[in-house]
N, C-alpha and C positions, 0 to 999 in steps of 0.2 A: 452753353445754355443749360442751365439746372432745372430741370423742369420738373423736379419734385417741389421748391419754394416757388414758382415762378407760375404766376397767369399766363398759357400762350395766347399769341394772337395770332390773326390769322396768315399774318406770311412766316410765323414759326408753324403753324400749323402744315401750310403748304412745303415749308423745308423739310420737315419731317417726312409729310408723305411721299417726298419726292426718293430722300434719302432711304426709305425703309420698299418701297415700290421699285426704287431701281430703274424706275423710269416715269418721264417727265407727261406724257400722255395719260397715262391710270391717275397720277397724281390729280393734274389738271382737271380731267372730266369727275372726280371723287373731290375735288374741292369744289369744282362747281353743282355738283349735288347738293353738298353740306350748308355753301354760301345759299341755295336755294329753300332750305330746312326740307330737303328730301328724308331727314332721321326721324321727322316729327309728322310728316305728311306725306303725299304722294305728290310728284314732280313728274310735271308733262310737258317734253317738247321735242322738238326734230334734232335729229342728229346734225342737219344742215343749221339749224338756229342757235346747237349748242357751239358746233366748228365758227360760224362767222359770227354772229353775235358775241355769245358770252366768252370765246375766247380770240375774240376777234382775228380769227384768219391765222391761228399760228399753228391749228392745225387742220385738216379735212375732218368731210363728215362720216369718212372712212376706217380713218385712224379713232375716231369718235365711236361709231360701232366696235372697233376692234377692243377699244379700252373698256366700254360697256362688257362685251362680250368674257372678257379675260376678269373683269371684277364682278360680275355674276357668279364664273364659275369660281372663285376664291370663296364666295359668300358675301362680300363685302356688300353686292346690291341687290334688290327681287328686282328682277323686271315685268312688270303683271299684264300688260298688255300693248299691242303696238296697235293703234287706230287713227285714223286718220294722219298719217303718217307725223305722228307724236309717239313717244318713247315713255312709257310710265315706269318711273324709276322709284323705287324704297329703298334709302340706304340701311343696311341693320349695322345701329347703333351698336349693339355691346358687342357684335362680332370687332367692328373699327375700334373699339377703344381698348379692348383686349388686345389686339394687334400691337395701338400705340404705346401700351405699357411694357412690353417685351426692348426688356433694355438692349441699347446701340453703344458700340465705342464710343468714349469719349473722346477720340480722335477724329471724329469721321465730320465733314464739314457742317451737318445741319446740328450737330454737338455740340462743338467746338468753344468755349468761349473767349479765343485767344484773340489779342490785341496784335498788329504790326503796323510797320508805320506807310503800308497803303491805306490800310484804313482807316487811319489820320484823315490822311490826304481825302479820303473818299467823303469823311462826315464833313471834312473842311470844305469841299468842292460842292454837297449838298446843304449845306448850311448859307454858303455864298451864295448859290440859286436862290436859293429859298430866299436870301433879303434883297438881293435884285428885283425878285417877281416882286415883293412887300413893296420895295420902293416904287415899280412903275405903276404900282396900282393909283388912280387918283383919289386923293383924297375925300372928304365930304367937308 
């Protein structure tokens, strides 16, 4: 991925912060800030609504506190107040983007632009999906 010519989106956005976080929890609860425009505004919700809803059950709302807790203290989020058992979250912006500009190997998987022939198979497999669902859609 060359992400100096290249628009990312948002699941190169989430490979990234998984790769550079080191872990899939901080990623997850920090992309669901950003998906929420926690950079631009303040974002308020339970720890239990961000666990089962917005990442639907893949992780508690334990691990959720925990991730909050550990990107607070990086800097990466203000927490400004817990009421009503809602979580107000600010993510700071230039702290994260200073972050994502600190170069990674070009070997490491969220990098990578290499071609193999799983991944053939892989676009091939999601392409055939893809015109199955197309065909059993009914027509108009």
């Amino acid at each position: 991925m060359n992400m100096d010519s290249e628009m990312s989106n948002c699941n190169e956005l989430f490979a990234q912060l998984v790769q550079r976080f080191r872990s899939y929890e901080d990623a997850s609860v920090l992309w669901i800030f950003l998906k929420e425009h926690a950079d631009v505004r303040e974002y308020a919700e339970s720890t239990y609504q961000i666990a089962s809803t917005q990442l639907c059950d893949f992780m508690n709302r334990f691990a959720v506190s925990r991730s909050i807790q550990r990107l607070q203290e990086q800097g990466f989020i203000q927490v400004s107040v817990v009421r009503n058992s809602k979580t107000l979250v600010n993510v700071n912006r230039e702290a994260l983007l200073e972050f994502l500009r600190q170069p990674l190997p070009a070997r490491l998987p969220a990098c990578s632009d290499k071609n193999f022939p799983f991944l053939e198979a892989w676009n091939a497999d999601l392409a055939a999906v893809a015109e199955a669902a197309k065909n059993a859609q009914p027509s108009d």
